[in-house]
C-alpha positions in Angstrom: 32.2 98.0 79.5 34.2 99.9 82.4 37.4 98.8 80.9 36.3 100.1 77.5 35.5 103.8 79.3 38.5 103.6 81.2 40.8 102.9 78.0 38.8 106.2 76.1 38.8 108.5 78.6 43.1 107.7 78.9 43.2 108.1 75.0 41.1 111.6 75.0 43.6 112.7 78.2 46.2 112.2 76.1 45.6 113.8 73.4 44.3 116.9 75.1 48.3 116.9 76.8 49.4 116.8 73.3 47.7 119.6 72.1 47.7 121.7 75.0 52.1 121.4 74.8 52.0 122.0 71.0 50.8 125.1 71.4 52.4 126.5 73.7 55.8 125.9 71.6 54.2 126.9 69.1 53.9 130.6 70.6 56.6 130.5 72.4 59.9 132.6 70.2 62.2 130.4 68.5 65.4 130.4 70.5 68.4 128.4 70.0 69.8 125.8 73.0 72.3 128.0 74.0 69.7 130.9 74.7 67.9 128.9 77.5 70.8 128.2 79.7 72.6 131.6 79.0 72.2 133.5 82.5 70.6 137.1 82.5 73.1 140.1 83.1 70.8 143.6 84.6 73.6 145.3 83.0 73.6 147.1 79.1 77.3 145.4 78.9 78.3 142.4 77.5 79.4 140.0 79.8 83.4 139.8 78.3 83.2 144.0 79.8 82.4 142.7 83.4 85.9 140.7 83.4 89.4 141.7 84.6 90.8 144.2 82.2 94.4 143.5 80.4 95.4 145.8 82.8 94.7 144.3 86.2 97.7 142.5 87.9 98.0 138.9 87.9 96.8 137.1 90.4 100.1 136.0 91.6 101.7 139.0 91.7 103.7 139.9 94.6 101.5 143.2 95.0 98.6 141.3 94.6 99.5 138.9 97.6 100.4 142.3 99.8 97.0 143.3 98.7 95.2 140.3 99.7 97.2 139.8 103.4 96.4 143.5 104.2 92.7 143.2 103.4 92.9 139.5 105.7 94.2 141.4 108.8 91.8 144.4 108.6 89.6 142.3 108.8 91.0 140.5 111.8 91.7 144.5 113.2 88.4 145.3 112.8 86.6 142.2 114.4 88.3 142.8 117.1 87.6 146.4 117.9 83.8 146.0 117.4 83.5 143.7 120.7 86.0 145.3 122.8 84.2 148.8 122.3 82.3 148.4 125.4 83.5 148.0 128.0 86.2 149.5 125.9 89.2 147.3 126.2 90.5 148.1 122.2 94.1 148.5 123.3 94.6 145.5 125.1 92.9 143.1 123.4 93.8 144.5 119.7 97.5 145.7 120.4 98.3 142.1 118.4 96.3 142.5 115.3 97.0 146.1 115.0 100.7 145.5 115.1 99.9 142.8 112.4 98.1 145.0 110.5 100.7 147.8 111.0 103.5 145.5 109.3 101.6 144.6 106.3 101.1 148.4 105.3 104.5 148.9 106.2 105.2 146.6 104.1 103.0 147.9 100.6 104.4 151.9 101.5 107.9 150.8 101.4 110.4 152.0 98.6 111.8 148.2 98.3 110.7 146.5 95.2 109.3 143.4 94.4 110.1 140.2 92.3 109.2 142.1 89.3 111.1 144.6 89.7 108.2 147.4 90.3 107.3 149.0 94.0 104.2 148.2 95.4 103.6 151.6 96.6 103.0 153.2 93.3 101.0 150.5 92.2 98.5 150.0 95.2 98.4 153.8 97.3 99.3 155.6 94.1 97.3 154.5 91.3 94.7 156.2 91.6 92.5 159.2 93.1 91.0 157.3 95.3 93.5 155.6 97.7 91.5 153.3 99.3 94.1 151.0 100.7 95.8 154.4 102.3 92.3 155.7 103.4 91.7 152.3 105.2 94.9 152.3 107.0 94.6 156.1 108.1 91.0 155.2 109.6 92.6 152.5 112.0 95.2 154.6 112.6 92.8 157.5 113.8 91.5 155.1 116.1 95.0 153.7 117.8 96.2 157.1 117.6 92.7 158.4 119.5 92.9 155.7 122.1 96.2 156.5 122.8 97.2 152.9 122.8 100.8 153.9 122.2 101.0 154.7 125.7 99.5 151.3 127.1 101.7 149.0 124.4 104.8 148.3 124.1 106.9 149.7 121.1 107.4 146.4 119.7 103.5 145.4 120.3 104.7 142.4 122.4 102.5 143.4 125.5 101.1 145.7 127.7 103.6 147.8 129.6 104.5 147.5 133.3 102.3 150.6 134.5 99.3 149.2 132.8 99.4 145.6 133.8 100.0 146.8 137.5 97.0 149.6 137.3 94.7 146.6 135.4 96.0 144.4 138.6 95.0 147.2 141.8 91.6 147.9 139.4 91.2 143.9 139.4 91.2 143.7 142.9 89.0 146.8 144.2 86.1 145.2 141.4 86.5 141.7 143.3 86.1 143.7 146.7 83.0 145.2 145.4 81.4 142.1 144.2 81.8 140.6 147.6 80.0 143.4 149.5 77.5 144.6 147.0 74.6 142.1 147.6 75.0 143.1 151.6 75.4 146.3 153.6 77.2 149.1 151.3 78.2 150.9 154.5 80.4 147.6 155.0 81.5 147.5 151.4 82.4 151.5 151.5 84.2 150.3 154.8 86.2 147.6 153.6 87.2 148.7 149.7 88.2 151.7 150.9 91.8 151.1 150.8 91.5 149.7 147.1 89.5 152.4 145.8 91.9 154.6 147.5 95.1 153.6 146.1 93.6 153.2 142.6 92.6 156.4 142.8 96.7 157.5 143.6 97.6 155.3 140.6 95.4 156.9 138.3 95.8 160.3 139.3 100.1 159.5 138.7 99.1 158.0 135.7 97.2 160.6 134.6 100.1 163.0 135.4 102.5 161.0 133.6 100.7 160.9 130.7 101.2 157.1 130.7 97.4 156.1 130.4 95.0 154.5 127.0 91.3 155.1 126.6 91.2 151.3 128.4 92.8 153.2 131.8 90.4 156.1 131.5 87.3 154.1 130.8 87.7 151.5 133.8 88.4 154.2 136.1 85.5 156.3 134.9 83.0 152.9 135.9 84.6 152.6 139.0 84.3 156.1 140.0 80.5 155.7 138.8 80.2 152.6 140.9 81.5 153.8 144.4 79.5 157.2 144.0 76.6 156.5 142.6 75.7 152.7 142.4 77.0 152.5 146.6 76.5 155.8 147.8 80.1 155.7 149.0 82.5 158.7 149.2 86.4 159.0 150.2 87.7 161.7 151.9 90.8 163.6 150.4 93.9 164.5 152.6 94.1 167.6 151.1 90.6 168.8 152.7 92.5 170.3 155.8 94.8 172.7 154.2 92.0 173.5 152.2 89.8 174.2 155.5 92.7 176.2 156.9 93.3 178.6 154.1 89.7 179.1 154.1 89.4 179.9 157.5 92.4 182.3 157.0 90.9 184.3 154.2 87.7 184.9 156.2 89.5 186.2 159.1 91.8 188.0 157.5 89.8 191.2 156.9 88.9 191.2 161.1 92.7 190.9 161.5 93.4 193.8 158.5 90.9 196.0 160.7 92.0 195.3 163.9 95.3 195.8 163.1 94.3 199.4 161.6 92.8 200.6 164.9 95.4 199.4 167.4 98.0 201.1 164.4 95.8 204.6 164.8 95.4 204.1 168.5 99.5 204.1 168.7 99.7 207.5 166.5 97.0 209.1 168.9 99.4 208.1 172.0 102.3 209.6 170.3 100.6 213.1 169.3 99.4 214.0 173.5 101.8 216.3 174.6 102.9 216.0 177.9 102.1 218.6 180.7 105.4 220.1 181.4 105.2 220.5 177.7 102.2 222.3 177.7 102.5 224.4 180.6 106.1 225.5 178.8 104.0 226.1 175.3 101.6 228.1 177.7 104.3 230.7 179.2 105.9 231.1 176.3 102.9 232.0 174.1 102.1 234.7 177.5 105.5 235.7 177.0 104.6 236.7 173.3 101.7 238.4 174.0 103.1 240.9 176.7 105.6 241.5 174.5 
């Protein structure tokens, strides 16, 4: 008898499924196989209007490939400014991918033609009103030229120059001096660093005369100067403090000295103008003499 239940209540499930998937296809739109798997496009266009148009270079073009290698080390440019922006360190870490980048450009604005016969020039800065691969270029160029890496790198973009290595070498070892005293006393650490902050403060102030410094330079300094003052309470004084103390002391005696000098200078004319008496006794007759006659 349970077998016999069993066997109707499968039969009436089943037939249930049936009708319950008949109907749905039954008001569901007709639609043709290709339909179902077609994707959706948000867009009013066919899908044929989305494509390259006839016009667009091939993809092995020579200005295409330009194209492509100057977009690649943008890139490379850009991910390496973002980390060295602080502590800013964009010239010496970057100087390589900028020179990179510099070349490929170089490269697209020349007047040399490729294997086509065409110049890539006109075809990727001139085309249109846009110029995006020259307004990308001139953006990375406003920052090397802002930096004023140019005066940290090499012309050549092989290395840092000679001044900067040696400044990055005296700033090297005045940070390690501070790190060893800073836990302890800073009276000893203002003590014993003294001679390395002193002498990086000479190179930077040459440097700065020179005009031989990067934004690299002038940020590390800037922290180290921010360090000694404020973070140790430390201060260095300047050789030029006693000429400065004796001009000072000369311009607040001076007006004494200008008034002094005026009344021993009036005394002197006062001296000169007393007659003496053999003078005045003459003057005396001879004005007697005058009246009698």
């Amino acid at each position: 008898m349970s077998l016999q239940k069993n066997s109707l209540f499968s039969a009436v499930l089943a037939i249930n499924i049936y009708t319950l998937a008949c109907g749905e296809l039954a008001s569901a739109p007709s639609a043709s196989p290709a339909a179902v798997f077609k994707p959706e496009v948000d867009s009013v266009f066919p899908l044929n209007l989305l494509s390259s148009s006839p016009e667009d270079p091939d993809s092995n073009d020579y200005c295409t490939d330009l194209l492509l290698i100057f977009g690649r080390r943008y890139v490379d440019y850009v991910n390496c400014l973002v980390p060295a922006a602080r502590p800013v360190k964009v010239c010496q870490k970057c100087f390589s991918s900028y020179g990179r980048f510099l070349e490929i450009y170089r490269n697209i604005s020349a007047d040399e033609v490729g294997p086509s016969d065409e110049s890539c020039r006109d075809r990727l800065l001139r085309s249109d009103r846009l110029m995006l691969v020259y307004l990308l270029y001139n953006n990375l160029k406003d920052v090397w030229s802002r930096s004023n890496c140019k005066q940290c790198i090499t012309n050549d973009f092989n290395s840092l120059t000679n001044d900067t290595l040696y400044f990055m070498n005296i700033h090297n070892e005045t940070i390690t001096c501070f790190r060893k005293y800073e836990q302890g006393n800073h009276t000893e650490l203002c003590q014993n660093c003294k001679s390395f902050y002193k002498d990086l403060n000479e190179l930077y102030g040459g440097m700065e005369k020179n005009q031989t410094m990067c934004i690299d330079i002038e940020d590390a300094m800037n922290m180290t100067r921010r360090q000694w003052s404020k973070s140790f309470n430390c201060s260095l004084p300047r050789e030029e403090t006693v000429p400065v103390i004796a001009v000072s002391s000369f311009m607040v005696f001076l007006p004494i000295i200008f008034y002094l000098s005026s009344f021993l200078h009036s005394e002197q004319k006062k001296r000169k103008l007393i007659h003496p008496k053999r003078a005045r006794s003459y003057a005396s007759m001879m004005n007697i003499q005058d009246k009698l006659s």
